[in-house]
N, C-alpha and C positions, 0 to 999 in steps of 0.2 A: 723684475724689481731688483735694483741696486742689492744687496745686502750690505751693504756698509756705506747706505746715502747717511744714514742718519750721524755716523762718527764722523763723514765728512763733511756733512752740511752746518753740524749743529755751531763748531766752530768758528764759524766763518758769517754767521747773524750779524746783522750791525748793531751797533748801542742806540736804539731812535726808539720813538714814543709803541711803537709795532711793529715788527715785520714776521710773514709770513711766506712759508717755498712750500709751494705743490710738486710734487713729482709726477708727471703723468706716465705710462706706458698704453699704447694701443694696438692690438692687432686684429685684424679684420680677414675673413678667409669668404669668400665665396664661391657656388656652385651651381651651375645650372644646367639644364636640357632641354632645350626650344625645338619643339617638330621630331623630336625624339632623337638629335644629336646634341652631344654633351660640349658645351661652350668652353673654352680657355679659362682656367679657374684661376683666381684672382686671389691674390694675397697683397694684403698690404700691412704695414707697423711702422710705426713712428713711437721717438720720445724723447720727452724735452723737462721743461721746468718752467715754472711762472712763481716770479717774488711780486712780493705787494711788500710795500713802506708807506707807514704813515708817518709823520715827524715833525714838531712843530708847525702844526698847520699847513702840511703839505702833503701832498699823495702822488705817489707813484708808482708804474708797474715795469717790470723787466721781464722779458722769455727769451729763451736759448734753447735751442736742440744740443748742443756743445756739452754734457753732464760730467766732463771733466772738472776739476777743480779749479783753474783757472778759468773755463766757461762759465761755472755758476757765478763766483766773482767779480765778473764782467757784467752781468746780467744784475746782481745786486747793486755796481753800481751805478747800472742804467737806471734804475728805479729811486737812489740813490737821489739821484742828480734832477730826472723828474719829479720829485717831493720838493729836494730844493724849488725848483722852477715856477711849481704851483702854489707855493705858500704865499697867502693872503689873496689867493684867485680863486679859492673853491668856494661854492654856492653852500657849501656845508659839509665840517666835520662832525663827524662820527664819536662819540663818547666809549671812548677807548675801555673802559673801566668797567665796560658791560659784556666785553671780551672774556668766555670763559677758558680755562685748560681746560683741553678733552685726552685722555688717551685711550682708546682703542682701534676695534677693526670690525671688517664686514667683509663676510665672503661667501659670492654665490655658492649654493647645494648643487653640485654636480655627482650624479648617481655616475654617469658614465660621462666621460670627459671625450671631448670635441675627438683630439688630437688621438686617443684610443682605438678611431674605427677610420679603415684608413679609404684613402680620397677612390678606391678604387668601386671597395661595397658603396660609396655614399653615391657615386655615380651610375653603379647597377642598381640602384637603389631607383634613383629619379628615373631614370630610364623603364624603370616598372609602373613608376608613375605615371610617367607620359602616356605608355601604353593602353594604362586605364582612361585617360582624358582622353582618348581617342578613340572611344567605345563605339562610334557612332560616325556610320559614313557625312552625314552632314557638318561634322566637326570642320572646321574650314583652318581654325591655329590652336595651340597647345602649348603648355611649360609648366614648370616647378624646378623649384631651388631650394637652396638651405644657405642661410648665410649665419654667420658665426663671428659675434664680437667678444672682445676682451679688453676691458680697461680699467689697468690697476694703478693706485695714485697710494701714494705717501704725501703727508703732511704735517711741517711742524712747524714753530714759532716760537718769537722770543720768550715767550710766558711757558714755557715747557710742554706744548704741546705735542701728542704722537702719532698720528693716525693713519691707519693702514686698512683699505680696503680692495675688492679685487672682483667686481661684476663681468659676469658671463653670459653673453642674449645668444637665444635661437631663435632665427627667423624664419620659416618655414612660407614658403609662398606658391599657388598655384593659380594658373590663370587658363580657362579654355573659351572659345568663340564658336558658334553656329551661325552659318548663312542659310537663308531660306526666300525666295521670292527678294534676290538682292540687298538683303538689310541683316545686318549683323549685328546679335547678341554677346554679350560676354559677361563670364559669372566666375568670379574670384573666389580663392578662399579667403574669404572677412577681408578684402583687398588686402593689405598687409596688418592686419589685428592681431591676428595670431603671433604674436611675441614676446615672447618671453624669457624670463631670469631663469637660466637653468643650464645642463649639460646635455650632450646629446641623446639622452634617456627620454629626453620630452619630444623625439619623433616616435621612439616606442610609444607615445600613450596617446596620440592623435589620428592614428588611423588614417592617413596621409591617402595610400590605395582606396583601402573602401570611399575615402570621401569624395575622392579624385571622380570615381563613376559615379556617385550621387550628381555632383557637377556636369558630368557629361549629359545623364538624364534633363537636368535639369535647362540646361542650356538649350536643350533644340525640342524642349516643351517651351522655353519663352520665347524664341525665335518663330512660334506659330501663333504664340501668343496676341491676343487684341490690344494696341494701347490703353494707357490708364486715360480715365477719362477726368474731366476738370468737375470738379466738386468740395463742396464746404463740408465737411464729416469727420467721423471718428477715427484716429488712426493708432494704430499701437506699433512703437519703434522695436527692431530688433536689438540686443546689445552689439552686436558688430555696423552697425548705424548709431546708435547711440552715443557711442566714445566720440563717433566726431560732435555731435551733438552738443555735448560735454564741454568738450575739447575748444570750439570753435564761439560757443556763446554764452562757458561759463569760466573756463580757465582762462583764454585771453583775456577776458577783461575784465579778473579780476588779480592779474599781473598789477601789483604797485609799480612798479617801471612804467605802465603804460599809462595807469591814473595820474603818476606823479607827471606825465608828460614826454619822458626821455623817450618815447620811442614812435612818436607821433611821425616823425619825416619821413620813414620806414617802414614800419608796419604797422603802423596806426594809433591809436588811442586807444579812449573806451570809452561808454555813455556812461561809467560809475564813477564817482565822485568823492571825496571824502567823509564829506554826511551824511554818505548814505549809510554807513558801518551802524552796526547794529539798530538799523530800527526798518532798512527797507525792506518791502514785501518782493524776494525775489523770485518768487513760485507760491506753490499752491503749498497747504500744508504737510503734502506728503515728500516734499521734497527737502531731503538730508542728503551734501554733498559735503566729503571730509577729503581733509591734505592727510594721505595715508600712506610712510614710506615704511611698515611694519608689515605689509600683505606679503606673506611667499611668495616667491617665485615674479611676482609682477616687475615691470623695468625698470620703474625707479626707485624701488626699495632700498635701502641701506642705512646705515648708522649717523652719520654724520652729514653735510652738505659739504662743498666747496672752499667755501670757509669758515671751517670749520666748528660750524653750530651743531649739536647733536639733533639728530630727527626726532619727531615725536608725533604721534596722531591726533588734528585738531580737524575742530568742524571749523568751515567756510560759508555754510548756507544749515540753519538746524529752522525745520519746522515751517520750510520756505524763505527764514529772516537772516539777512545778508550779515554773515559776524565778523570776516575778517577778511583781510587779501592773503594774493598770496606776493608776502612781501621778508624779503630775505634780513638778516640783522642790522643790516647798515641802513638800508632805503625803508625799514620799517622807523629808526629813530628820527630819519628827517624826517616822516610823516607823523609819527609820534603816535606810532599804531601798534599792535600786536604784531607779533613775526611767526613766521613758519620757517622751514630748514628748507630754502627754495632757493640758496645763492649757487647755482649749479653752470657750469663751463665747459664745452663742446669737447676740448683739448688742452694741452700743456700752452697753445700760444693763444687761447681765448680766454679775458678774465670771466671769472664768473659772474652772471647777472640774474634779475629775477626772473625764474622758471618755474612751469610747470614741474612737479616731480606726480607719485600717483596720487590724482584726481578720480576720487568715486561716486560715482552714485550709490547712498546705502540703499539694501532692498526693503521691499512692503512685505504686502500681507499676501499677496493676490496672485494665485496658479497664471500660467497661459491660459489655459480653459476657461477660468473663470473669467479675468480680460476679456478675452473671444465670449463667451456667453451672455458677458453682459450688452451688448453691443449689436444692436439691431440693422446698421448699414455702417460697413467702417473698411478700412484696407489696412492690412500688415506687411509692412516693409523692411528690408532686408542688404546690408550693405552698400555701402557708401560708391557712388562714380563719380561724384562730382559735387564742388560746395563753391558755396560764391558769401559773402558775408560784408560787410560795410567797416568802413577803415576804425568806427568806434564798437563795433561787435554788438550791433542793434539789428539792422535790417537784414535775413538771410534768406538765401534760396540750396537745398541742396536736394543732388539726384541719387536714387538708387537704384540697382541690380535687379533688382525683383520686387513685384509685388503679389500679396495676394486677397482677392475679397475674400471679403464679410457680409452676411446678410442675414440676418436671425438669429445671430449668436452662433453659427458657424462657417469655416472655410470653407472657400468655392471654387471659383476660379482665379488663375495668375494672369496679370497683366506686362505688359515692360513699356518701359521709359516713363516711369513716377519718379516726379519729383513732389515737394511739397516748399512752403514760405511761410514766414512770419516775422513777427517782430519779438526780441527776447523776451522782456515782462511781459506780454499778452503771451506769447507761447508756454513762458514755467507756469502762468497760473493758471493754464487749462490745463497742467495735469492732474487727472483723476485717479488712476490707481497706480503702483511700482509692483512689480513683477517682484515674488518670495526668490529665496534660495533657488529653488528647479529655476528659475530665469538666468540666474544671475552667471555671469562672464567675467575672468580675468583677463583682459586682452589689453592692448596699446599700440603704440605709433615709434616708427621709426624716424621718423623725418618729420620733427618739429623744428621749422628752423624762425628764428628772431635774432636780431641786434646786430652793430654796422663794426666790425667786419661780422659779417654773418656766422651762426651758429646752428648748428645742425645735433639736435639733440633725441632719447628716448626716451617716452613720457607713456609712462602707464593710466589705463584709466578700467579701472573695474564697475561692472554694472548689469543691473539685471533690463528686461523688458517693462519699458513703460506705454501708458494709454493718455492719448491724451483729445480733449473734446476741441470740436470746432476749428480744425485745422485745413488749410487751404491748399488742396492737393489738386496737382493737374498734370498733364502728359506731355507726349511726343506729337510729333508732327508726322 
């Protein structure tokens, strides 16, 4: 970060109804071990700047990689000249006057910072890894990585605004396969879930080896495995299945971008509406889902959003009954609906649009055990392979990694290639119980991507184990 963007930027604001400069910085490092040699590791960084100008009923944007003085200037009056352009062509201004000052910061907890432990233990590191996922002469492929982002943004505006924030993700990823009678299993850790806000301290507390040969066990016990079989029954989701869950049939659509329309050509719509805000039945009554950027450590935590609204923890779904979207300051006034801090932007050359930030499921009352006991025929499923969902985030089918029966209210045997389907309102209102605390999961995604030019974002979603009745589960071939 600049240390002296702010004495050069502040100057140089235009006199218009708003403007607004992000500063972005990004750097990206990654690492990996495939088959047990260590791949060409990958660094990348970039950074730029994106202005926003509103002004007499006009709107425009400018970005530059260029963070010299005369580049910012350039770029301001690109935005400049597109406000001009668009005035008396937009479908709707924004009420300016609802623009708050914000000045502070946010800055990931790093016990031990990335850059501290150098690239050579992190490679003898995986390399011990690998060795573990290879426990097992049936093991057929193998890998683990670490990947490590940082992206720090300044922001300020004509209204005096300050803001300085500075997140840190570790990605931790392992992936092993078993062949057995020609047919190939494979079992991830949490496919990429495990992600998180933190410094390199958070592969100290994962146990990355020991898990590495649970996996390896586990993989060439599914690989002998019987397929799942097609059946209407009780199923209880793992949280590393869950978050897509979540993710794919309750945060998409309840993006205002996507209600309002704007993202229909693209990636789709949504079957939620406007009147449905506070009165529809989106689930059962145990089902409480909050916009929550306050959680530790989770991805998209922080103070502020993109344009600069202060974050704050709101419900989205209290009691099963749909309260709010997730709709950021601007695209909430043309709706004329409540907002969350969800105006969130890939990079310095993507504006910010409505996003996902963390999306949780809050937890119940209900052990695993007790879940699993109460439950006379049901299967428990476990990370995500594969998701298929309808362009309105109604109709889904997704696959998972593993399964395992239920039959008397306990575990039995594991099956492989379960999937399951439904439809969203029929699937939130059979859920029956939320997994307490011992269930529950900080985890997230790396690669949420929406909007034209495309956006490639990290969206946390915390959640514990849920149960849910009458569910359409069937197999492999």
């Amino acid at each position: 970060m600049k240390e002296d963007f702010v004495n050069i930027v502040r100057p140089l604001l235009p006199n218009v109804d708003y403007c607004s400069i992000r500063f972005v910085s990004r750097y990206s490092n990654i690492i990996n071990a495939t088959r047990s040699v260590v791949e060409p590791v990958s660094i990348y960084e970039d950074e730029g700047i994106m202005v926003t100008v509103f002004n007499d009923g006009g709107f425009g944007y400018g970005a530059t990689s260029n963070t010299t003085k005369s580049g910012i200037k350039a770029a301001i009056d690109f935005a400049l000249n597109w406000s001009g352009y668009s005035k008396d062509k937009l479908t709707y201004y924004p009420d300016l006057s609802k623009i708050q000052t914000q000045n502070g910061s946010f800055f990931t907890k790093e016990n031990e910072q990335w850059s501290k432990v150098s690239m050579k233990d992190k490679a003898d590191f995986l390399l011990e890894v690998n060795r573990a996922l290879k426990s097992k002469p049936s093991i057929s492929n193998w890998g683990a990585g670490i990947r490590h982002n940082t992206i720090e943004t300044q922001f300020i505006d004509t209204i005096d605004s300050n803001i300085r924030q500075k997140l840190s993700y570790i990605l931790p990823q392992m992936i092993v396969s078993a062949e057995y009678k020609k047919e190939i299993q494979t079992r991830t850790y949490g496919g990429h879930a495990h992600a998180r806000q933190a410094g390199y301290d958070f592969i100290d507390t994962i146990a990355m080896h020991d898990k590495a040969l649970e996996l390896s066990e586990d993989v060439v016990e599914l690989s002998r495995a019987k397929n799942c079989e097609n059946n209407i029954t009780d199923i209880i989701i793992a949280p590393d299945q869950m978050i897509l869950q979540i993710h794919e049939s309750i945060g998409h659509p309840l993006e205002l971008d996507r209600i309002l329309g704007d993202e229909r050509n693209y990636a789709g719509s949504s079957f939620v509406n406007q009147e449905m805000f506070g009165k529809y039945k989106y689930g059962s009554d145990c089902l409480n889902v909050t916009f929550d950027p306050s959680v530790s450590s989770e991805l998209a935590s922080c103070n502020y959003d993109d344009d600069g609204t202060e974050a704050k923890r709101e419900y989205l779904i209290k009691d099963g009954i749909l309260l709010r979207p997730i709709g950021g300051l601007f695209s909430s006034q043309r709706a004329e609906m409540d907002y969350v801090a969800c105006s969130r932007a890939c990079n310095w050359n993507r504006p910010p649009i409505d996003r996902m930030g963390n999306i949780n499921l809050e937890p119940g009352k209900s052990s695993l055990n007790e879940m699993v006991s109460s439950i006379s025929e049901g299967i428990y499923v476990e990370t995500n392979n594969s998701w298929s969902i309808d362009d309105k985030r109604n109709k889904f089918q997704f696959g998972c990694e593993k399964g395992t029966l239920i039959k008397d209210g306990k575990f039995t045997n594991i099956v492989k290639n379960v999937n399951y389907r439904g439809i969203t309102e029929k699937f939130w209102n059979n859920l029956v119980n939320v997994g307490d605390k011992s269930t529950y999961e900080i985890l997230g995604t790396s690669n949420c991507g929406k909007g034209e030019p495309n956006q490639t974002i990290f969206v946390g979603h915390a959640t514990p184990a849920c149960h849910f009745k009458e569910i359409d589960v069937f197999g492999g071939v």
